[in-house]
N, C-alpha and C positions, 0 to 999 in steps of 0.2 A: 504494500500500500504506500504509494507517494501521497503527500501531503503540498501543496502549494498555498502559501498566506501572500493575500492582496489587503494593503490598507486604504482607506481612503481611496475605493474604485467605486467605477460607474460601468453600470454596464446594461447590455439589453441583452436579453436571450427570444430570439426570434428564430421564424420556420417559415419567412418570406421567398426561398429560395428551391421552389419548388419546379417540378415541370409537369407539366400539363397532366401527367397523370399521378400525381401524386407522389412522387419519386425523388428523393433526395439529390441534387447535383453534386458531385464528389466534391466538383470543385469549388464548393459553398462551406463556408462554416458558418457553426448557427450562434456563435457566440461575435460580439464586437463589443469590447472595452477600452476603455480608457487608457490604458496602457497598451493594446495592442498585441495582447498575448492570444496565441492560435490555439485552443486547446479540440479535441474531438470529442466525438458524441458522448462518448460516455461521462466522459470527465465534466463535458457543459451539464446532462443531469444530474451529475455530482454537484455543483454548481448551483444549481437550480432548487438542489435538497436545503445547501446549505446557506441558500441565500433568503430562501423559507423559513429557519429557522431561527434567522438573526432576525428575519424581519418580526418574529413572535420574542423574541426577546426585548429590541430595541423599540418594539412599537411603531415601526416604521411601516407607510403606507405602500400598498402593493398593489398592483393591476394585474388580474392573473384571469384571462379572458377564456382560454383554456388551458389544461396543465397537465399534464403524465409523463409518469416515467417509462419508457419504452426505447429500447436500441433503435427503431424506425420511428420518427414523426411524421405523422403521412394529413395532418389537416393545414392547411396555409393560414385560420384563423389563430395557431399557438400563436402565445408573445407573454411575453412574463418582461417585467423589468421592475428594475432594484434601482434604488437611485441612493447615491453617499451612504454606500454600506461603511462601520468606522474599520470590520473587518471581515474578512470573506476567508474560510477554509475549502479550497477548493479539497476533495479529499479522489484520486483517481485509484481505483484497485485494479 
């Protein structure tokens, strides 16, 4: 299990990058942050767990329009976004 700590990030986790039939583009990632780190699918649900968590912590406001955890995102509506997490554990196994 890696472990990655981001402080003071901003980030969007979106599934805008879709193609017509609902198909992942490889050469899409569904993460875009602040600091401009590539991480892949799994590690962005890792992400996604642990950006949930801080938000139940910190009280912080969340838009989660729809949300699952699955190795395939196949609807183009997902989009979660976290905004001035003070700390983010990305956790990738």
């Amino acid at each position: 299990m890696i472990v990655h700590r981001i402080e003071n990030v901003q980030f969007s986790l979106r599934s805008d990058n879709l193609d017509k039939v609902g198909n992942r583009k490889r050469s899409h990632t569904i993460l875009e942050a602040v600091k401009k780190d590539v991480y892949d699918l799994p590690t962005a649900m890792s992400l996604t767990h642990a950006a949930a968590t801080i938000a139940d912590d910190e009280k912080i406001r969340m838009k989660k329009v729809k949300q699952k955890y699955r190795k395939v995102v196949n609807e183009s509506e997902y989009k979660l976004t976290f905004l001035n997490a003070k700390m983010v554990y990305i956790v990738n196994y």
